[in-house]
N, C-alpha and C positions, 0 to 999 in steps of 0.2 A: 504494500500500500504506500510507505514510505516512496519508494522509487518510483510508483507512479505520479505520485503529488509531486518528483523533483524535476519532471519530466515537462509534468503542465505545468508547473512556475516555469520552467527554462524555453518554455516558449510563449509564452505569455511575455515572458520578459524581453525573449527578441521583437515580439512583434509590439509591445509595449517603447522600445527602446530605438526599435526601426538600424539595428548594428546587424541585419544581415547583411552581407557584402558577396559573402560565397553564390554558385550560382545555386541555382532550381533543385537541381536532383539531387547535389548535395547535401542540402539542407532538410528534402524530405524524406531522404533514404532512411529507413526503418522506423519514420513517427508517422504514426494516425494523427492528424490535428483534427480537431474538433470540429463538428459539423456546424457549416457554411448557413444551413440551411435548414428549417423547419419542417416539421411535418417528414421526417425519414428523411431528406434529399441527400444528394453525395454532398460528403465532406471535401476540403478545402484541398486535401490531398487531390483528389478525384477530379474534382475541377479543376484546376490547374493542368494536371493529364491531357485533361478535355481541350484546356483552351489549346493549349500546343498542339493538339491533334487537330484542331479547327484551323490554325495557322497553319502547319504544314500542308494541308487539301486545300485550304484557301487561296494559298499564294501559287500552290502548283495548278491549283486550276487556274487561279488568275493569267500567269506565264503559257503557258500551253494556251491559252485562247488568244491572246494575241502574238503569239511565233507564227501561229498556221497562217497560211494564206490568205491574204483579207481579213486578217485579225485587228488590223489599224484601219485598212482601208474599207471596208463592209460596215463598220461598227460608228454609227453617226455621233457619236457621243467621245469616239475619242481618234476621230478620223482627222490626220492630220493635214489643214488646210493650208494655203497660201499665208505667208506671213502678210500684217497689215502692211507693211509701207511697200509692197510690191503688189499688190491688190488693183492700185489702178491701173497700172501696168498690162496687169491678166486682164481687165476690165475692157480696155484699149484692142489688145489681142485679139481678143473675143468679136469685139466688131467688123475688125479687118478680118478674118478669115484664120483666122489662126488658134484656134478654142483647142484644137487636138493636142499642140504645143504644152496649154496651158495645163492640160489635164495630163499630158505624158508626164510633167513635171511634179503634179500632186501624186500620180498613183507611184512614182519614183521614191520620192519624199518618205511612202507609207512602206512601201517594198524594205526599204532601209530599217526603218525601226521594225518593223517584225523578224528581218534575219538578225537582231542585236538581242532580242527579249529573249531567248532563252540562256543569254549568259546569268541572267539574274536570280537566276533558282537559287545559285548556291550559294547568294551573299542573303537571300532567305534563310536557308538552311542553318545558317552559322548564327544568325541574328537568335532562331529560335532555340538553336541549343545553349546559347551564351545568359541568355533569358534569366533574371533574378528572380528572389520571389516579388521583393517590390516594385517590379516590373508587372510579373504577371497580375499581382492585385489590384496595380494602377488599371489596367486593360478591362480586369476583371469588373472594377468597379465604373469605368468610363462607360462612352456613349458608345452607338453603334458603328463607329469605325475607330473605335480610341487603339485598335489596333495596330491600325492602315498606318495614325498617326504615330505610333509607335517604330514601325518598319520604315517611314519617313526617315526619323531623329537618326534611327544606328545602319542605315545603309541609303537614305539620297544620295548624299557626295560619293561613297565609292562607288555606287553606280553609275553615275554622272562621270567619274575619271573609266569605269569600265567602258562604258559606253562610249562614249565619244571616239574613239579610234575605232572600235569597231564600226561603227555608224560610219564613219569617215570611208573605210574601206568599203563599205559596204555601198554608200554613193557613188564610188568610183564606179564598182561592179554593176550595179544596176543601173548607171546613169543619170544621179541626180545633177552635177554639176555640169554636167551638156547638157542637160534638158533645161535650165537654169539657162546657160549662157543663150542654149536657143532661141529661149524664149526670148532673153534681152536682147540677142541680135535681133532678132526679128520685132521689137519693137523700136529698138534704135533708129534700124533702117528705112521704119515707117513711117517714123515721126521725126523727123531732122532736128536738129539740137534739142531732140529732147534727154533729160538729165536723170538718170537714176541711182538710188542711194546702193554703197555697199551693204552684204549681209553677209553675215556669218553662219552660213549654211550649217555647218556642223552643231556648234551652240542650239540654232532654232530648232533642229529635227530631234539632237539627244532633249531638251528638254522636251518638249512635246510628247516626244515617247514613254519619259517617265511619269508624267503628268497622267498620262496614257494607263499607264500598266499601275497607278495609285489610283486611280480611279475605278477600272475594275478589281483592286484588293480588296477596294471597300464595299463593291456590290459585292462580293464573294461571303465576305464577315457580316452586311447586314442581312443573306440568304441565311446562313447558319444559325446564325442567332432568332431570327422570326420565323422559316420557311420549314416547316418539320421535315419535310421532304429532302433538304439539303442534308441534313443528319444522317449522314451512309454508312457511320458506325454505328456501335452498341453503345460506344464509350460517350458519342457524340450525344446520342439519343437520351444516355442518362443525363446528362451534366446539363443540355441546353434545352431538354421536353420540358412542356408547361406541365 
């Protein structure tokens, strides 16, 4: 009895005191913590399981739907358009004859970030195993993407330096920056001293595509958490069923 009462003080005390630093598995290797949840529900051990098994289906489903084919470009919500200060530009194109240019250039654009999205599984992957518990109870306790927001904080920037070279190469290969100058030559030509601003192609498309691939995280995490049907485990079904 004594050992057990020194058990729930010494975690009372961590989560009282907020000094865990170690990660996840560490800290709940061989303790039951106390139930999260009323009326029988899984305990806090349980949930947490839970959420890391939601995160890892989430973010691979997320990744997998926009790598495939028209994962950017099919998907109106995270399809990536003409930057604004080049807008009238296509606008101009468009009237002269020249619209296929403009769109050779967008479905290019889109081509680029989905052959880039499947490098980012594995700065997921690393994210969810590095995972605190005061991580996980932040997630646990936030709103319906406080997760998405989470994967933001400990991997935008390194996605951002992943991406961008690959992105970069990957224009090459599918032709964004000729489709690009095409399009400028062919507005240049058309319109006599007319003047157009530089862009950083690379910058516009990596961010775009990350903006991209958080966006569908976070439809993946609000599916999980409300859609019973998104629940494809057992583990799922306990921890997030009403």
């Amino acid at each position: 009895m004594k050992i057990i009462m020194v058990v729930i003080m010494a975690v009372c005390l961590i989560w009282a005191t907020g000094t865990c630093a170690g990660p996840l598995d560490d800290l709940l290797k061989g303790v039951k913590l106390p139930s999260a949840r009323s009326g029988g529900g899984p305990d806090e051990a349980t949930t947490v399981s839970g959420l890391k098994e939601a995160l890892s289906i989430g973010t691979g489903n997320a990744v997998t739907s926009v790598s495939r084919v028209d994962g950017y470009f099919a998907n109106q919500f995270i399809k990536i358009l003409l930057p604004e200060n080049i807008q009238t530009i296509a606008d101009v194109l468009g009237k002269l004859g020249y619209q296929k240019k403009v769109d050779a250039f967008i479905l290019s654009m889109n081509r680029a970030a989905e052959n880039a999205a499947p490098k980012a599984r594995r700065y997921f992957v690393d994210a969810i195993k590095q995972m605190t518990f005061d991580d996980a109870m932040g997630i646990l306790r936030g709103g319906d993407t406080s997760a998405t927001e989470y994967f933001k904080s400990k991997t935008q920037q390194k996605l951002y330096n992943e991406f961008k070279p690959s992105i970069s190469a990957s224009m090459d290969k599918v032709g964004v920056t000729r489709s690009y100058k095409d399009m400028v030559g062919s507005y240049t030509s058309s319109i006599p001293f007319a003047k157009t601003e530089s862009l950083d192609l690379d910058h516009y498309v990596t961010t775009k595509a990350l903006d991209g691939l958080f966006y569908m995280i976070g439809q993946e995490e609000k599916k999980i958490r409300t859609d019973p049907a998104a629940r494809v485990t057992d583990l799922l079904k306990t921890v997030f069923g009403k």
